[in-house]
C-alpha positions in Angstrom: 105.2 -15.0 123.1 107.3 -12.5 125.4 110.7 -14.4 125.8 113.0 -13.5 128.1 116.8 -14.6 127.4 119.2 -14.2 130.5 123.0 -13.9 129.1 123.9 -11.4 126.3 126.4 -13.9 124.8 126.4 -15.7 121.6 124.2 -18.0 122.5 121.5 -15.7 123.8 121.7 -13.3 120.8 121.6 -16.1 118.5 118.8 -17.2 120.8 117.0 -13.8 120.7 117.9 -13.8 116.6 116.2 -16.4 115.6 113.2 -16.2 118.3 112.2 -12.8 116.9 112.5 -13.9 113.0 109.9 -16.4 114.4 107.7 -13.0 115.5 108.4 -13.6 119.3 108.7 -10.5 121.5 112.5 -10.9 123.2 114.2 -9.2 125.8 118.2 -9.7 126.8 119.2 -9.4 129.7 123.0 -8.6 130.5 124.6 -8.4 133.6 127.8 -6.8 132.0 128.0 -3.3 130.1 128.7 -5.1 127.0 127.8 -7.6 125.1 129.3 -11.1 123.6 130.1 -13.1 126.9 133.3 -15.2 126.7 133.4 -14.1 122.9 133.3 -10.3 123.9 136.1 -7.6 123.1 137.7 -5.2 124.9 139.7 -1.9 123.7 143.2 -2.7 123.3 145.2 0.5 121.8 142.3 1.6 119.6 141.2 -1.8 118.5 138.8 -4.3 119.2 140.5 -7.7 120.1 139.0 -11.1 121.6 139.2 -11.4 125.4 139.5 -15.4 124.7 141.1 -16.7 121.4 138.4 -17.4 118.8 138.8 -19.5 115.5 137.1 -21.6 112.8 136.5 -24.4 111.1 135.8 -25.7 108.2 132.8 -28.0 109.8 131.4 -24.8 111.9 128.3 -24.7 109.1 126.1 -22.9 111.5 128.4 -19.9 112.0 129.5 -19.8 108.5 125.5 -19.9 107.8 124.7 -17.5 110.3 126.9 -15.2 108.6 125.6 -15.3 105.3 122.2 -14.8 106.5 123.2 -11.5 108.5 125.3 -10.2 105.7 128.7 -11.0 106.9 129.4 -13.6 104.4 132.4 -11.6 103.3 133.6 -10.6 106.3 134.6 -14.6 106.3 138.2 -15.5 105.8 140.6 -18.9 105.3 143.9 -18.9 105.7 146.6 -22.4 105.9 148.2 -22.4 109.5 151.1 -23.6 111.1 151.3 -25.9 113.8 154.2 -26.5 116.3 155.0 -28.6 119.4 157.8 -27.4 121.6 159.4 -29.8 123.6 162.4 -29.8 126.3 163.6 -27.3 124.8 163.5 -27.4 120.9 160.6 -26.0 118.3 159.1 -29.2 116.3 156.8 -28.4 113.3 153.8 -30.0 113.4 151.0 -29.4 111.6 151.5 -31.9 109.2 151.8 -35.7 108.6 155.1 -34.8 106.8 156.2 -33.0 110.2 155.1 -35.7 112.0 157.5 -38.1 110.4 160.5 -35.7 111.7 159.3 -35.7 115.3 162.1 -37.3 116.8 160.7 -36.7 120.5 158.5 -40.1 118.9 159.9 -43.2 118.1 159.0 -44.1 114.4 156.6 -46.6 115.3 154.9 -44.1 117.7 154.7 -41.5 114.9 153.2 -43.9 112.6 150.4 -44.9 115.2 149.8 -41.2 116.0 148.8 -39.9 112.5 146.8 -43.5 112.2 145.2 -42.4 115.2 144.2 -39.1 113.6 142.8 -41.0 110.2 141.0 -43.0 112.7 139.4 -39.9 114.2 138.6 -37.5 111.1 136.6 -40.8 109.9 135.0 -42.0 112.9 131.5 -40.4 113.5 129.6 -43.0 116.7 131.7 -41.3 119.4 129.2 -43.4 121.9 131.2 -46.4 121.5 134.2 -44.4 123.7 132.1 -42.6 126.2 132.8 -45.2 128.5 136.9 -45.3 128.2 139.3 -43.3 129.3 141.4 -40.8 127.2 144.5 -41.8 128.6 143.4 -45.1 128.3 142.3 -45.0 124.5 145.4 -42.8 123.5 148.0 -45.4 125.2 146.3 -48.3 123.8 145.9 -46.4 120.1 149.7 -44.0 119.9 151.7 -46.5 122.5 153.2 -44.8 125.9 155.9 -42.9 125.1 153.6 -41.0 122.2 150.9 -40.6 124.8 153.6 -39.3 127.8 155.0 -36.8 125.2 152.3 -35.0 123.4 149.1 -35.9 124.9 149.9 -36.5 129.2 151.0 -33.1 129.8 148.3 -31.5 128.3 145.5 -33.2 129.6 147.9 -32.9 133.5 148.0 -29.1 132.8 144.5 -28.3 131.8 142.4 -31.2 133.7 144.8 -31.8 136.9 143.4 -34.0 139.5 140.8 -35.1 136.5 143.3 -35.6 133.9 142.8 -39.5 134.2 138.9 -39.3 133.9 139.2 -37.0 131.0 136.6 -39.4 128.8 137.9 -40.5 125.2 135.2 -38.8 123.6 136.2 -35.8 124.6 139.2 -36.3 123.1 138.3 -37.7 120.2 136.5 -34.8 119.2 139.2 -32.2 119.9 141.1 -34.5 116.9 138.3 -34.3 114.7 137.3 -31.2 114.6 141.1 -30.0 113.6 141.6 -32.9 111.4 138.4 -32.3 109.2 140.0 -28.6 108.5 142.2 -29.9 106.3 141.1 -30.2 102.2 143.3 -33.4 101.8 145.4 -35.4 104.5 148.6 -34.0 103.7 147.5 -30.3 103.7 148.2 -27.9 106.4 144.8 -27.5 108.4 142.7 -24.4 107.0 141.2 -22.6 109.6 139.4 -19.3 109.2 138.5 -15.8 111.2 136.0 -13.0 111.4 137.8 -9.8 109.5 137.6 -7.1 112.6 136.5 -10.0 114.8 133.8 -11.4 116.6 132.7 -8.1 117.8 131.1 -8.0 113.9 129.1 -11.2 114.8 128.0 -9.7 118.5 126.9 -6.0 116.7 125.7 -7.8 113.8 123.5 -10.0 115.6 122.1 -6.8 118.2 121.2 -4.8 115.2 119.0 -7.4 113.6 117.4 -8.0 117.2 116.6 -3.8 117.7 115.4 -4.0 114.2 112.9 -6.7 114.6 111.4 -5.5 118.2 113.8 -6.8 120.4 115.2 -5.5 123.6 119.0 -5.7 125.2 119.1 -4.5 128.2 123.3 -4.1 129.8 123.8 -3.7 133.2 120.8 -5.5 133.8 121.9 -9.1 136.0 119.0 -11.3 136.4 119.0 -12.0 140.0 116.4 -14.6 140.5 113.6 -16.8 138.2 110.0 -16.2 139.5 108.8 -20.1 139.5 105.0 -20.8 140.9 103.7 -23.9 141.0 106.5 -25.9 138.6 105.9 -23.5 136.1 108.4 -20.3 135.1 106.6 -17.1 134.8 109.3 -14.5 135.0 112.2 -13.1 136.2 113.6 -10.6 138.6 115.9 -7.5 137.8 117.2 -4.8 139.7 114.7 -5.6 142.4 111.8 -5.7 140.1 109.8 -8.8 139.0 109.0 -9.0 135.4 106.5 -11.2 133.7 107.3 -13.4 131.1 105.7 -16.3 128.7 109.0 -18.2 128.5 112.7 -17.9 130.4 115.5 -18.4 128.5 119.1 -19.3 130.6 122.2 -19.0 128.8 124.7 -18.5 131.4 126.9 -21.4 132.9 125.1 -24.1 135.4 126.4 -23.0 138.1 124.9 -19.4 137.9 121.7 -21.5 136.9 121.9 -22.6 139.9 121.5 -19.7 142.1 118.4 -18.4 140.2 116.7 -21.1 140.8 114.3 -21.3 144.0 114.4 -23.1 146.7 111.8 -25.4 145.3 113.6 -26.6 142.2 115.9 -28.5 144.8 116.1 -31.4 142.7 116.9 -29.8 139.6 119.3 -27.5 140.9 121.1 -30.6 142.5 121.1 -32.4 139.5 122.7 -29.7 137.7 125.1 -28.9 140.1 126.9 -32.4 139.6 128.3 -31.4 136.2 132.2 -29.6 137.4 133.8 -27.2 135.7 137.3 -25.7 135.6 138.2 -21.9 135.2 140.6 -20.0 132.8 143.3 -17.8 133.1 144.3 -16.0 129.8 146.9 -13.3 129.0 146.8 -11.5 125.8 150.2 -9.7 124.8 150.7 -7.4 122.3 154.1 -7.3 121.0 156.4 -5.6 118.2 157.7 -8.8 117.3 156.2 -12.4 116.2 157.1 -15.4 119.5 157.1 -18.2 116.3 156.0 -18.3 113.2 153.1 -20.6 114.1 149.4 -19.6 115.0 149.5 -22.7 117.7 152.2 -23.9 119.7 151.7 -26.9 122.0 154.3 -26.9 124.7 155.5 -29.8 127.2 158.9 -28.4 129.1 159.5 -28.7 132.6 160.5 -24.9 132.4 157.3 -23.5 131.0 154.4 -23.4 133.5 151.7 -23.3 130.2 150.9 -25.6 127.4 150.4 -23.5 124.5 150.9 -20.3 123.2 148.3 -19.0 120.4 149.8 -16.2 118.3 146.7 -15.1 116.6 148.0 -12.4 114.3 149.7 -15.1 112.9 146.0 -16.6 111.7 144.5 -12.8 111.4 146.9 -10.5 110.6 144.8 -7.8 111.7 145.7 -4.7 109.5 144.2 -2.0 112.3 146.9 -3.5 114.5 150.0 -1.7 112.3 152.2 -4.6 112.3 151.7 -5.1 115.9 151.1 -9.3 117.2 148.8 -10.7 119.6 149.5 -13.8 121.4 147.5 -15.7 123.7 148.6 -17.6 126.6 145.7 -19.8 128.4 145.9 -21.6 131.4 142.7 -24.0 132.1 142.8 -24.8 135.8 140.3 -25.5 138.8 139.5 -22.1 140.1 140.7 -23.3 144.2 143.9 -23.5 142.7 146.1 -20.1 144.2 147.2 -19.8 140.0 143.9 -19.0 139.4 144.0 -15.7 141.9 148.1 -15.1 140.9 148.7 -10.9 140.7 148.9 -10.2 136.9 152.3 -8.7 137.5 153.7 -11.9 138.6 151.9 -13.9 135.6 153.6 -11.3 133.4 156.9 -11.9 134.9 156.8 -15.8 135.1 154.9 -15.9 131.2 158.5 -13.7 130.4 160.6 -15.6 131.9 159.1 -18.7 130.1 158.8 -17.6 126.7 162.3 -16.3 126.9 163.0 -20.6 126.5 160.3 -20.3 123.6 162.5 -18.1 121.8 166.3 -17.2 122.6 165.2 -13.9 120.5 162.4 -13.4 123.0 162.8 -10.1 125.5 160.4 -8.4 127.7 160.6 -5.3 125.9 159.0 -6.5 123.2 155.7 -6.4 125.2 153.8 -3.2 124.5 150.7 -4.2 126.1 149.0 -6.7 128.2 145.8 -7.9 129.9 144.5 -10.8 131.5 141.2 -12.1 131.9 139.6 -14.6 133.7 136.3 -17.2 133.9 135.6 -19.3 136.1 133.3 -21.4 134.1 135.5 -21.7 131.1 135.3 -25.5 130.5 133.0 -28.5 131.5 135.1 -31.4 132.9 134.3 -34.3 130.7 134.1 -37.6 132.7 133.3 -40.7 131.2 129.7 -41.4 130.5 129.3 -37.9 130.5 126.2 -37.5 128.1 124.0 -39.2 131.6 125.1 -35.5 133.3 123.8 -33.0 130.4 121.2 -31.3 131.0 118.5 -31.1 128.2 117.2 -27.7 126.8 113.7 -28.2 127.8 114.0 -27.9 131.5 111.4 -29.9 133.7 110.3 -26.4 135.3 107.6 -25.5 132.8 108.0 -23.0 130.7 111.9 -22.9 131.0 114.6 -23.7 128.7 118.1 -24.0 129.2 120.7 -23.5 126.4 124.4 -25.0 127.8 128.1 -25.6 126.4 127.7 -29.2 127.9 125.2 -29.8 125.7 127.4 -29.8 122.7 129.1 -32.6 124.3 131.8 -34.3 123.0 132.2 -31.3 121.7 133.9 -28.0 123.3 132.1 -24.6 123.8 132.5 -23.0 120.0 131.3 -20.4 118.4 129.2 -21.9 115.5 128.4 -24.8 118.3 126.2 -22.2 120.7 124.7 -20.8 117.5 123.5 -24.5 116.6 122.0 -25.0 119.9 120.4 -21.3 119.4 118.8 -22.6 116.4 117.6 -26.1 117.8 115.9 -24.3 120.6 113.7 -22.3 118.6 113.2 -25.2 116.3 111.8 -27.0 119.5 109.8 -23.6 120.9 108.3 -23.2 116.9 107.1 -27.0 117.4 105.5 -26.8 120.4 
């Protein structure tokens, strides 16, 4: 079949990967002059770095897969992290049950339920059973109050907002797990692992195979409509011209769905229009010296306007880098909020300001370099019961597929997570 894919991220090259192993004639289409999506690099002082932090997991088994199959095996590497929580003022460790027992911010009995809580949740695999509850709801009832207002409140306040208290349990569930099965044995740091040079390794890797077995990638090339005729998909439109096509393949975020769409999918398009999501704001620093020495800090201080800080050189040292740090700082938020549209300067000034309580060390002129980067579909907002709101890959317009972050649900968008759906789509297009 001739496939087209529209979206040039990990998803649609995995798509495109394993479509033309299958002997399928594919074609990419990009609407940016790059490839790799929200897992694309950018040119920062003669290296490639993430735009968005990126990590993995012991449980990823489809990107750890995917990289053996495509010869990046090696590339592959593990390292024991550290974990901290910093709260009103003062550093915690805690990536541990041991730190956890020292977390004074937490009563005794409210540490003890907390790392029951995450036994509970590395063991638990029927996450249908908490669809239906709450997050705040299931954390209260499971960690007790205080341990919920502490570590969990102002982090679900800070990313979710005015959705915070519909946030479903599922969802947060999962976010436990998936951490929690990183670690060898309970008492272990969590091992997570990293892509030596990056994801831009996985994004080339995967282009190359595609060119190699017939495929086309086509950047600069947005998809501006999909050519539907009587319920069934038989192209798209490009740069004004219409293509023909056996299959469509979307990739990009429901929203943008959305607007392909005609006029006569109304239904459809209304149906996937009910799922909400919320933006990102994220500034990369690179500085001479380390913040912490821990690869993820969780923060809850009524002077720091963010919730975590991800110093990613402490995960990958990144030897191209010459000693040099990177540090993330994220803020998930709905994109109506005026944060969202802040001037970078004034980000840069108020991120200084904060991290200065971080670390007393902590001055501006350790900051060499700086960007910040923006999506507006960065996250689904996961409401209770919200499996009845994902969409399912085969579309009810004929002939076109969809292949969505929600649909790793009660999951979050990962990496290895978009491959899997990558692979289950061709699964389902090698059946039919």
């Amino acid at each position: 079949m001739n496939i087209a894919i529209i979206g040039g991220g990990v998803s649609g090259l995995s798509a495109a990967y394993f479509l033309a192993k299958e002997g399928h004639k594919v074609t990419v289409f990009e609407r940016d002059d790059k490839l790799g999506g929200l897992a694309s690099s950018f040119d920062f002082g003669g290296c490639h770095i993430e735009k968005y932090y990126h990590f993995i997991c012991r449980g990823d088994h489809e990107l750890i897969e995917l990289c053996d199959e495509i010869g990046l095996g090696q590339k592959l590497s593990w390292r024991s992290t550290k974990m901290s929580f910093f709260y009103e003022g003062k550093l915690y460790p805690f990536g541990t049950p041991l730190d956890l027992l020292f977390f004074r911010p937490v009563s005794p009995l409210g540490r003890i339920r907390f790392g029951f809580n995450i036994i509970y949740a590395r063991s638990l695999k029927y996450w249908q059973r908490l669809e239906s509850e709450c997050a705040s709801d299931w954390l209260k009832r499971h960690i007790g109050r205080r341990a919920y207002d502490v570590i969990w409140h102002p982090l679900l306040k800070i990313k979710f907002g005015e959705y915070a208290e519909e946030i479903a349990a599922s969802w947060m569930w999962h976010r436990i797990h998936r951490v929690a099965k990183s670690r060898n044995r309970f008492l272990q740091r969590e091992m997570l692992g990293y892509l030596v040079g990056g994801s831009t390794m996985l994004i080339d890797a995967l282009s190359e195979k595609i060119t190699q077995m017939g495929g086309e990638i086509r950047l600069s090339s947005p998809v501006t409509s999909i050519v539907v005729k009587d319920g069934e998909a038989e192209g798209v439109r490009c740069e004004g011209e219409s293509m023909d096509f056996d299959r469509v393949i979307s990739t990009t975020a429901l929203p943008l769905v959305c607007r392909l769409l005609p006029k006569e999918c109304a239904d459809y398009r209304s149906k996937l229009a009910r799922v909400k999501f919320i933006g990102v704001v994220c500034m990369i620093l690179k500085l001479s010296r380390q913040i912490t020495d821990s690869f993820w800090v969780n923060i809850n201080d009524a002077n720091i306007p963010f919730n975590g800080i991800i110093e990613y050189t402490n995960l990958n040292p990144r030897p191209d880098l010459s000693g040099k740090k990177i540090a993330y700082i994220p803020f998930y938020l709905m994109t109506s909020n005026e944060r969202y549209s802040f001037d970078d300067h004034e980000l840069l000034k108020e991120y200084s300001t904060a991290l200065r309580h971080v670390s007393k060390d902590f001055s501006p002129n350790w900051i060499e370099d700086w960007r910040v980067f923006r999506d507006r579909h960065a996250q689904a907002i996961c409401t209770t019961n919200f499996s009845q709101l994902v969409p399912e890959q085969k579309s009810p317009i004929k002939g076109f597929y969809l292949i969505d972050s929600t649909q790793l649900y009660p999951s979050d968008r990962t990496i290895s997570g978009m491959i899997g759906l990558a692979k289950k789509l061709a699964d389902t297009m090698r059946e039919e």
